[in-house]
TIVO-2410 file (N, C-alpha, C; in nm, 3 decimals):
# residues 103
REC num residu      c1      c2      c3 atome chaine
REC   1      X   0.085  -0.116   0.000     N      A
REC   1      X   0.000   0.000   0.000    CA      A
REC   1      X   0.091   0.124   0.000     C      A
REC   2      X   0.079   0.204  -0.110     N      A
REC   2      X   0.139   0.305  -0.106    CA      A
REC   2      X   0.118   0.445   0.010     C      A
REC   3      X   0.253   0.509   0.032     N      A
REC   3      X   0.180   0.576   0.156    CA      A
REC   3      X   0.192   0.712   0.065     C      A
REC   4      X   0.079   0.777   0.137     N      A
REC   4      X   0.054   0.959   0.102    CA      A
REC   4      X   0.122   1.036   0.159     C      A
REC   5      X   0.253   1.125   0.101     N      A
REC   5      X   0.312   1.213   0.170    CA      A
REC   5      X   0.269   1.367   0.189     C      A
REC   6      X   0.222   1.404   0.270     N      A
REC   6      X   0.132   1.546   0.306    CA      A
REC   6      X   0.225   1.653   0.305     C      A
REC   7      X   0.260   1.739   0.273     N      A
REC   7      X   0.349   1.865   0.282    CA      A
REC   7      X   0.257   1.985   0.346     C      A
REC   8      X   0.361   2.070   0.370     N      A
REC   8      X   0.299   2.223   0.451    CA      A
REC   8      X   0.220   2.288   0.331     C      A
REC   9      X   0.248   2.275   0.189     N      A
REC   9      X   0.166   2.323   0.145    CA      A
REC   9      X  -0.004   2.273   0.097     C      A
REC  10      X   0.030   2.102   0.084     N      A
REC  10      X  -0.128   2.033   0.096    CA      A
REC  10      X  -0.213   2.109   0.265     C      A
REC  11      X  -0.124   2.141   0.362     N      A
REC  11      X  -0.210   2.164   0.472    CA      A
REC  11      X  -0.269   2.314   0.523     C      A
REC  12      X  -0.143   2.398   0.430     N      A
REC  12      X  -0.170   2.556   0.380    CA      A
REC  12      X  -0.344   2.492   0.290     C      A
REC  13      X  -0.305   2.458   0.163     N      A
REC  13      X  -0.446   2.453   0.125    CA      A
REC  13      X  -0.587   2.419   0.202     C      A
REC  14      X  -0.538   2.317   0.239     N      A
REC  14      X  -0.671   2.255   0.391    CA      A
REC  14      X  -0.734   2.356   0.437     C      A
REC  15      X  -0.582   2.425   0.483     N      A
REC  15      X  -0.690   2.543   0.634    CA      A
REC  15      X  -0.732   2.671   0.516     C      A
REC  16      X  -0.702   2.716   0.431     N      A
REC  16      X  -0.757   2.819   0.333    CA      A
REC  16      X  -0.934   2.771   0.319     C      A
REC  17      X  -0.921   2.598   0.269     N      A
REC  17      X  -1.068   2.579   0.197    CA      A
REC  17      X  -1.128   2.587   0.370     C      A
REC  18      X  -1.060   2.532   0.472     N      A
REC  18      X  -1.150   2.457   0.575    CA      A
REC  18      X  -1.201   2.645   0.623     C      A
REC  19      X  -1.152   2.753   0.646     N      A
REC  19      X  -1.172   2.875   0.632    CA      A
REC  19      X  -1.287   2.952   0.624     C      A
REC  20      X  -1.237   2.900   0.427     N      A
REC  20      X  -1.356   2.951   0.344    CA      A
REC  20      X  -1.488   2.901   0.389     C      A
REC  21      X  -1.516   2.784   0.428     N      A
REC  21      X  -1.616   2.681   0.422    CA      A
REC  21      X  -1.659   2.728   0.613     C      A
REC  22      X  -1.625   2.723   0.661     N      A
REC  22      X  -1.692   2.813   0.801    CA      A
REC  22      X  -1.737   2.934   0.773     C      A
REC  23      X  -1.652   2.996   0.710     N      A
REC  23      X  -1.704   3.187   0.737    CA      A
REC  23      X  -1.850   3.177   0.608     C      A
REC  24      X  -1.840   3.096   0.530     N      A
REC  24      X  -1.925   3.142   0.457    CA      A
REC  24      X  -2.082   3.061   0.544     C      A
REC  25      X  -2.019   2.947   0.571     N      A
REC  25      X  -2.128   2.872   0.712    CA      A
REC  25      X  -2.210   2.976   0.814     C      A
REC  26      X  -2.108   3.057   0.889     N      A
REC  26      X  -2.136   3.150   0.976    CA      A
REC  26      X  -2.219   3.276   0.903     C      A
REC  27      X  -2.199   3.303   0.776     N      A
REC  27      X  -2.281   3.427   0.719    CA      A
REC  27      X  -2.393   3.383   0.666     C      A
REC  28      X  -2.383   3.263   0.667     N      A
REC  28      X  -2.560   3.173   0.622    CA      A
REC  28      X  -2.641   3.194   0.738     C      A
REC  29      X  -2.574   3.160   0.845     N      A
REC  29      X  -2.665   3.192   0.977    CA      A
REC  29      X  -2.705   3.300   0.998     C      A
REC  30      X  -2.590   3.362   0.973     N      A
REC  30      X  -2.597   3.524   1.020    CA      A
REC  30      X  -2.711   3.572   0.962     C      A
REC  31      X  -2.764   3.551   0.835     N      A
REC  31      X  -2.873   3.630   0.685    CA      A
REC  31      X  -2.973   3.530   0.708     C      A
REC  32      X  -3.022   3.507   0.834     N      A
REC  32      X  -3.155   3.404   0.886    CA      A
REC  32      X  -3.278   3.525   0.752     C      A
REC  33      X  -3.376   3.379   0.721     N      A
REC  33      X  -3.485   3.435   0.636    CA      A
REC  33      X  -3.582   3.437   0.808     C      A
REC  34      X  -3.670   3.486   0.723     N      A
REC  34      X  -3.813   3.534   0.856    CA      A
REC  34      X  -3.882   3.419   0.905     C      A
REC  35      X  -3.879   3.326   0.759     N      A
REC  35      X  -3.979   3.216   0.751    CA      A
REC  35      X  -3.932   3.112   0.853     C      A
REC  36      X  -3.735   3.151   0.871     N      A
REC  36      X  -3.696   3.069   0.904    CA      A
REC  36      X  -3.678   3.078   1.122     C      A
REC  37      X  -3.717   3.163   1.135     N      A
REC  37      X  -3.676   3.228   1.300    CA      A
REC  37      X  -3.817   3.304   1.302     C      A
REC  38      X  -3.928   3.212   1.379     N      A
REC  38      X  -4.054   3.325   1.423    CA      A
REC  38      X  -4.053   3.415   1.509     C      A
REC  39      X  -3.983   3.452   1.577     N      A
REC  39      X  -3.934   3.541   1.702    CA      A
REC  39      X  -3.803   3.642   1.652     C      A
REC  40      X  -3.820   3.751   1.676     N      A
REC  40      X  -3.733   3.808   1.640    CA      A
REC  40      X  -3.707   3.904   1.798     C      A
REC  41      X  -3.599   3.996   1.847     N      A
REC  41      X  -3.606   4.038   1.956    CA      A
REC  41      X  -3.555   4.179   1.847     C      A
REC  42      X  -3.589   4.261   1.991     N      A
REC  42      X  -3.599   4.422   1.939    CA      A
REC  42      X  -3.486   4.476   1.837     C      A
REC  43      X  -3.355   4.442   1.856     N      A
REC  43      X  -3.249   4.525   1.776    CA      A
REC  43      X  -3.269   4.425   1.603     C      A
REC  44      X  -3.314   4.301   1.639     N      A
REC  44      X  -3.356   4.256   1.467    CA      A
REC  44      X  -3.442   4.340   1.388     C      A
REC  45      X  -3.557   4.346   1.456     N      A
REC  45      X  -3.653   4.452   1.466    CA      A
REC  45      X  -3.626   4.555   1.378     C      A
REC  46      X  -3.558   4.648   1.447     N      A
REC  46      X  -3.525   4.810   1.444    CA      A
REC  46      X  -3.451   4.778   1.291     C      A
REC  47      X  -3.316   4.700   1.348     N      A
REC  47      X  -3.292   4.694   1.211    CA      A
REC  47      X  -3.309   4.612   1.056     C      A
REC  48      X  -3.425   4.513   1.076     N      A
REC  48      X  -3.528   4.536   0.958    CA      A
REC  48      X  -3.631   4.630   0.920     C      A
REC  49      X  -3.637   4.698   1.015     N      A
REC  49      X  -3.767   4.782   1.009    CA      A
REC  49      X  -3.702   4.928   0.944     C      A
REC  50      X  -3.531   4.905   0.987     N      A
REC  50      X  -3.486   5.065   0.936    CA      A
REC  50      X  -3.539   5.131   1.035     C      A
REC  51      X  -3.573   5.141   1.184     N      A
REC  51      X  -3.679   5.221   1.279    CA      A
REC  51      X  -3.552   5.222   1.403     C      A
REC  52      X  -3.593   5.308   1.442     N      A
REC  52      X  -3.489   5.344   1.567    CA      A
REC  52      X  -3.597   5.268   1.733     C      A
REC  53      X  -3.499   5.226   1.794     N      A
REC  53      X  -3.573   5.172   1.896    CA      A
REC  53      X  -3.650   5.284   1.980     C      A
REC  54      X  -3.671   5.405   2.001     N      A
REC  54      X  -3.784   5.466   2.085    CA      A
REC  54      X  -3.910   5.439   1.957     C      A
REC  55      X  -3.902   5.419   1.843     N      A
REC  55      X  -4.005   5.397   1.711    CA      A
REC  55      X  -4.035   5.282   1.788     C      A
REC  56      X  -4.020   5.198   1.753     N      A
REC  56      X  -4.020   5.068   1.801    CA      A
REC  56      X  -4.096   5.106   1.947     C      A
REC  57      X  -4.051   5.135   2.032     N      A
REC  57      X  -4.119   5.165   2.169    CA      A
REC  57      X  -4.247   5.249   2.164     C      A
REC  58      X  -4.248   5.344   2.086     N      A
REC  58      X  -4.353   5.402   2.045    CA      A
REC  58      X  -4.413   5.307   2.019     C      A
REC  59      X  -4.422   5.240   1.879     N      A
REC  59      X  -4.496   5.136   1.847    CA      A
REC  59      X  -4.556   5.050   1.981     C      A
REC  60      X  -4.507   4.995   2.067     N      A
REC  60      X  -4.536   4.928   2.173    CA      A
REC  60      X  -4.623   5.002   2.238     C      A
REC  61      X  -4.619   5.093   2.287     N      A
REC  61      X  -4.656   5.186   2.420    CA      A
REC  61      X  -4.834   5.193   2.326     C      A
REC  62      X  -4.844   5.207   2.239     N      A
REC  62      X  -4.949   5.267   2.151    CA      A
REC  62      X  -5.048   5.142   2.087     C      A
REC  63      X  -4.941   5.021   2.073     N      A
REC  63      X  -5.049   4.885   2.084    CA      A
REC  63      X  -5.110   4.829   1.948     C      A
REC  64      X  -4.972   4.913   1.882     N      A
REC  64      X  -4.977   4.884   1.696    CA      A
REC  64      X  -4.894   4.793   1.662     C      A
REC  65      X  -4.826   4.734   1.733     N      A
REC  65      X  -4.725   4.632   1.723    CA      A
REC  65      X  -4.739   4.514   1.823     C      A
REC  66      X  -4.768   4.380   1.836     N      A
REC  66      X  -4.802   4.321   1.953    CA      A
REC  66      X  -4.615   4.275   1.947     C      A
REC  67      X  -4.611   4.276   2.101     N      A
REC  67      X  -4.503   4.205   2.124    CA      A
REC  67      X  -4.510   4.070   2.231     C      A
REC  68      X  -4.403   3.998   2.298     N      A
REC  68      X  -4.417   3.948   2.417    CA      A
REC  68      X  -4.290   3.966   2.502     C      A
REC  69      X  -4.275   3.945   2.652     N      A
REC  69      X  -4.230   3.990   2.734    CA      A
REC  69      X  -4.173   3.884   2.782     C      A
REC  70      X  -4.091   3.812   2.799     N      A
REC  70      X  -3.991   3.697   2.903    CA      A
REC  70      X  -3.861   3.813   2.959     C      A
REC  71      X  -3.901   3.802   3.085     N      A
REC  71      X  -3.826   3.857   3.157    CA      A
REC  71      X  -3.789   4.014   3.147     C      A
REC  72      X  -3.654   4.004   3.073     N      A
REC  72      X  -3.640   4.165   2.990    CA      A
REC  72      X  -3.657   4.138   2.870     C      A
REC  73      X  -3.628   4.038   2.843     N      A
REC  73      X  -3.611   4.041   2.673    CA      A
REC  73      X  -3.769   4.075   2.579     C      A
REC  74      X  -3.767   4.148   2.465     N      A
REC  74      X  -3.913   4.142   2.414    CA      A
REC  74      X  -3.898   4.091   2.261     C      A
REC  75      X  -3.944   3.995   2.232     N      A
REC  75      X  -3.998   3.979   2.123    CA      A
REC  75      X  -4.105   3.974   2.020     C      A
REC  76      X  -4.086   3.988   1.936     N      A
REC  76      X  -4.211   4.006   1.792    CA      A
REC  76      X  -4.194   3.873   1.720     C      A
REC  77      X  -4.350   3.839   1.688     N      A
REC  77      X  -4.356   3.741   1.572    CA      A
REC  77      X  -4.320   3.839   1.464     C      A
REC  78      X  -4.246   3.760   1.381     N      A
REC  78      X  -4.220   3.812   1.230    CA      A
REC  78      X  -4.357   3.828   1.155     C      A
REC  79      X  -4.449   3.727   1.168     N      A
REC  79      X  -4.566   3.741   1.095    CA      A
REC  79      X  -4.659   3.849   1.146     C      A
REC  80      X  -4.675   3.876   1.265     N      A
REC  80      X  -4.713   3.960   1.272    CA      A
REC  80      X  -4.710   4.105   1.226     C      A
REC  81      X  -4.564   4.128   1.234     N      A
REC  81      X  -4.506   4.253   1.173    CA      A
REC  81      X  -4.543   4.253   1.047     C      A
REC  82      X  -4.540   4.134   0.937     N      A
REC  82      X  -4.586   4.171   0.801    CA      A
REC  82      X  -4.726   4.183   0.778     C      A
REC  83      X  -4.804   4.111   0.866     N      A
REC  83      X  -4.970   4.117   0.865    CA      A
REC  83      X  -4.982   4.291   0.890     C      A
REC  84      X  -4.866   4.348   1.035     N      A
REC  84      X  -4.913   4.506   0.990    CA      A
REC  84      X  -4.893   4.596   0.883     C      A
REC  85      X  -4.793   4.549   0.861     N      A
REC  85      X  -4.683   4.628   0.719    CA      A
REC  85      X  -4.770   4.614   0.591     C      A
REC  86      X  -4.865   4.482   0.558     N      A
REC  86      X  -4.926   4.491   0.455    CA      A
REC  86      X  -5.064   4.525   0.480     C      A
REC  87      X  -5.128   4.600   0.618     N      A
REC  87      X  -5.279   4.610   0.614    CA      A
REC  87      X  -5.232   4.776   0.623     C      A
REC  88      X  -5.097   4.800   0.668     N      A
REC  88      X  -5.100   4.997   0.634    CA      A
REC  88      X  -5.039   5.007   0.502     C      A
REC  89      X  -5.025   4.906   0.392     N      A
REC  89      X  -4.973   4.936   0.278    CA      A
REC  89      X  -5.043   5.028   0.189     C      A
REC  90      X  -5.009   5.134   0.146     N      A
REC  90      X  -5.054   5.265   0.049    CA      A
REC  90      X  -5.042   5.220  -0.099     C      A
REC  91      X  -5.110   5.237  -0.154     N      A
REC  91      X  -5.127   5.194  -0.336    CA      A
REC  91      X  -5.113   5.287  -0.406     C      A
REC  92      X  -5.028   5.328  -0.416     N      A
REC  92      X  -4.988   5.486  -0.543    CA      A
REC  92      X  -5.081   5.448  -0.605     C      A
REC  93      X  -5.146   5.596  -0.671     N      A
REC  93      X  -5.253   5.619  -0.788    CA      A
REC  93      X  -5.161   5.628  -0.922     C      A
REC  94      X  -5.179   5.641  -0.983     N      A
REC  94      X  -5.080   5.631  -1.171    CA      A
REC  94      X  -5.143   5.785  -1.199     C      A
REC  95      X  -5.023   5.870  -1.178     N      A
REC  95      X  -4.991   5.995  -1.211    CA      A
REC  95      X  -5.015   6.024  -1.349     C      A
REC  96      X  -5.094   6.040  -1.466     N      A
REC  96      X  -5.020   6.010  -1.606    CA      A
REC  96      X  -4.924   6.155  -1.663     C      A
REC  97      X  -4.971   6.232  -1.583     N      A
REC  97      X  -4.822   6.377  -1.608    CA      A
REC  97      X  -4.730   6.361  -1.578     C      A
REC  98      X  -4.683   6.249  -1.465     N      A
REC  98      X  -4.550   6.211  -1.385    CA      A
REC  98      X  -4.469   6.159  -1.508     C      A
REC  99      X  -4.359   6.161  -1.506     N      A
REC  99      X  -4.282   6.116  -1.602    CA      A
REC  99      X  -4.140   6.133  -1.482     C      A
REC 100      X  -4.050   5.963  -1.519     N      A
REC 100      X  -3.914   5.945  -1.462    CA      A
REC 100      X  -3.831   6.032  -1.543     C      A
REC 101      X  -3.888   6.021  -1.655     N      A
REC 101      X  -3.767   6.056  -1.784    CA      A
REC 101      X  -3.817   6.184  -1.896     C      A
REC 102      X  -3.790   6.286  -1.852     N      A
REC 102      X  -3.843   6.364  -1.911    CA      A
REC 102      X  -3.737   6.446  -2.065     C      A
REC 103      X  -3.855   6.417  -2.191     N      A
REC 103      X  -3.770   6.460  -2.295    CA      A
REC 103      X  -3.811   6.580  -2.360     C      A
***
């Protein structure tokens, strides 16, 4: 049986791919879909929403956003947030004087 001789550079390559293949692992997690995590906690929130957390608190205090409460932590269903996002959705009217591109 022939034996395999490994050099520093077969093991340079290893740790480059073995590397690549975590960090890109870790940024899969990181870019969670909605569908995929029903709970989201406040700073996910804010920053999907683009909303600054007293917005966000506003939202709470006012009872347009349901949240829930464990301990300190507060979380939002994701679905919920889109059930609000699409019942205050606005429908532009079709301008026909508007023009992007005017010649």
């Amino acid at each position: 049986m022939p034996a395999n001789i490994i050099t520093t550079d077969d093991l340079r390559e290893f740790k480059i791919e073995l590397l690549s293949e975590l960090k890109q692992l870790l940024s899969s997690q990181n870019n969670f879909t909605h569908d995929q995590k029903k709970y989201l906690r406040s700073s996910e929130v804010t920053k999907e929403l683009g909303i600054s957390t007293s917005t966000l608190q506003h939202l709470r205090i006012k009872k347009i956003i349901p949240f829930t409460k464990i301990g300190a932590t507060i979380f939002y269903d994701w679905q919920d947030i889109k059930k609000i996002l699409d019942q205050n959705k606005k429908v532009a009217k079709a301008n026909p004087s508007f023009s992007l591109f005017k010649i």
